[in-house]
N, C-alpha and C positions, 0 to 999 in steps of 0.2 A: 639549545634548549635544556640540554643538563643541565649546565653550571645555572642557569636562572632557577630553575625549577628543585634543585637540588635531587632531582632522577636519575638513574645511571642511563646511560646509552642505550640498553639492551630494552628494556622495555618501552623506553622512546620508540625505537625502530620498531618495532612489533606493533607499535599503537599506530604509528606511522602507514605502516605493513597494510593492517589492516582497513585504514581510511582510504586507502590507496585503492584495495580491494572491493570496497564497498562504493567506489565509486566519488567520496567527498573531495580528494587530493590528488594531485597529480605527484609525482615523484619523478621530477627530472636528474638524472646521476649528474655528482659535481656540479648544480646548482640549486637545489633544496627542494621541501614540497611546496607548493600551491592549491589554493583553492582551483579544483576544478569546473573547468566550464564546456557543460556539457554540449554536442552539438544536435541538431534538434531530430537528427538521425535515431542516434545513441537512446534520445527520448523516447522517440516512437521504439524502438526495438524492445524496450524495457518492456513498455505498454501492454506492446502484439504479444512478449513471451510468457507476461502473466497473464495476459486474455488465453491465452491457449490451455494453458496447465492450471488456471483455476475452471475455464468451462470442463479439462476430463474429470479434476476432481471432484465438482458439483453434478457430476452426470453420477458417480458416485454415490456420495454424498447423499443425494437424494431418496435413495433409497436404503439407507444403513441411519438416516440420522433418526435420534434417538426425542424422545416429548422433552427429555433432561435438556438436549442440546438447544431444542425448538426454543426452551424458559429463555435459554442464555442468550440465544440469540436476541428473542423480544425483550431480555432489560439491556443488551447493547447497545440497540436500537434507539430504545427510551434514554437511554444515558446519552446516547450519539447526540440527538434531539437537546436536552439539554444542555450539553457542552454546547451546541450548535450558537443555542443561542444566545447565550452566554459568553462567545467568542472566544471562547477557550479552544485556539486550535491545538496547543498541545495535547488536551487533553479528547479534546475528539477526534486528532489522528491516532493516539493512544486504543481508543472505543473502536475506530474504524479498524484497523490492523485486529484487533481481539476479534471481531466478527467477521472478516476475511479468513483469519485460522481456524476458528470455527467450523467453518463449513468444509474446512480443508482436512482440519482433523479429523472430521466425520467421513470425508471416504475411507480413512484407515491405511495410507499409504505414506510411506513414512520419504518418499523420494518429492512429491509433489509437497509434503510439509515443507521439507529445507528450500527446495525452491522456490515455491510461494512465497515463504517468509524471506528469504532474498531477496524478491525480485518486489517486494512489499518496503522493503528497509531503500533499497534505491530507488522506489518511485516515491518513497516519502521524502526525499531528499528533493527531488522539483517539485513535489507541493507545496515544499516550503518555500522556493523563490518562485512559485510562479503560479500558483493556486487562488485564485478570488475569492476565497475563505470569507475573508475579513469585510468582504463587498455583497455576501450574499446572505439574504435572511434566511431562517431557517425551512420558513415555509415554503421557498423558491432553494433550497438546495437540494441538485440532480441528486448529489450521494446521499440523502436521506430517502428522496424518492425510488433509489434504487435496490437502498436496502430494503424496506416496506413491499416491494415487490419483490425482490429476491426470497423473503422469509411469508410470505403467502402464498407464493408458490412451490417452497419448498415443505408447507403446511400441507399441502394438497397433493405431496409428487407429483406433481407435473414437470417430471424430465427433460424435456426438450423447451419448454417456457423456463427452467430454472438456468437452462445452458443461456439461451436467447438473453435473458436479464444479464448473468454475469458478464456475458458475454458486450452486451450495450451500457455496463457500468462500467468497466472499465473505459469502452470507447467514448463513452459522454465524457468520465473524468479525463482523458486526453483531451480530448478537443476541447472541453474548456480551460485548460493550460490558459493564460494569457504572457506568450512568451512574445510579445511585442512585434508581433507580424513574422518571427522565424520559423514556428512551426504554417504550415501550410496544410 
């Protein structure tokens, strides 16, 4: 990859490093990386670990977010809605990840940020091979109906309905995975 790319080594490996990390690549020593293929375990584990660490920070959250954050969240939403329909998945996975940290940022805990947004960058990674995006209209998608509920009842503090919501958006966006009968 150097000599094509005319990049030294070092920041190959580091780029490498890091896809490896993030879960895109495999890296098998003395014989190269690979796209990785995840197994439908690995998937659901991603799932369960951000269903966990985004319901304590929305438990949070809910009671520290701010009317500024409430704006942001509802032109997310409205932008989310738009990309939706539009079938711009790049750019409403873009929308979606912005109002997932949002609410994350709003409990103010700076450990549940980095892992959110981790465990957000590698579950974006199987949305893209295996999300019905492209198959579903905007007015039949779960994750806009999730958000819409998420952010009225983070309108209202309702704590234990703001947990319940994050908590069954994540699980709806698993199970609707279409990983061709592996996930079960």
């Amino acid at each position: 990859m150097s000599e094509e790319t005319g990049i030294s080594r070092t920041p190959i490996r580091e780029a490498l490093k890091q896809l490896s990390y993030e879960g895109i690549i495999t890296i098998i020593p003395n014989r190269g990386a690979f796209v990785s293929n995840p197994t439908p375990d690995k998937i659901k584990s991603v799932f369960e670990c951000k269903k966990v660490l985004e319901a304590a920070a929305i438990k949070i959250a809910c009671t520290n977010i701010t009317d500024k954050e409430l704006d942001v969240l509802e032109d997310l939403y409205l932008q989310g809605a738009k990309a939706h329909a539009s079938k711009d998945f790049y750019m409403f996975t873009k929308l979606n990840d912005e109002f997932h940290m949002t609410i994350v940022r709003a409990s103010k805990n700076s450990c549940y940020e980095k892992y959110v947004n981790e465990l957000i960058q590698r579950s974006n990674v199987y949305l893209f091979f295996y999300d019905n995006f492209m198959f579903t209209s905007a007015d039949d998608s779960e994750a806009l109906k999730g958000h819409a509920r998420i952010l009225a009842l983070l309108k209202t503090g309702d704590v234990n309905g703001c947990v319940e919501a994050i908590e069954r958006h994540n699980q709806v966006t698993l199970d609707q995975l279409s990983l061709n009968g592996i996930i079960q």
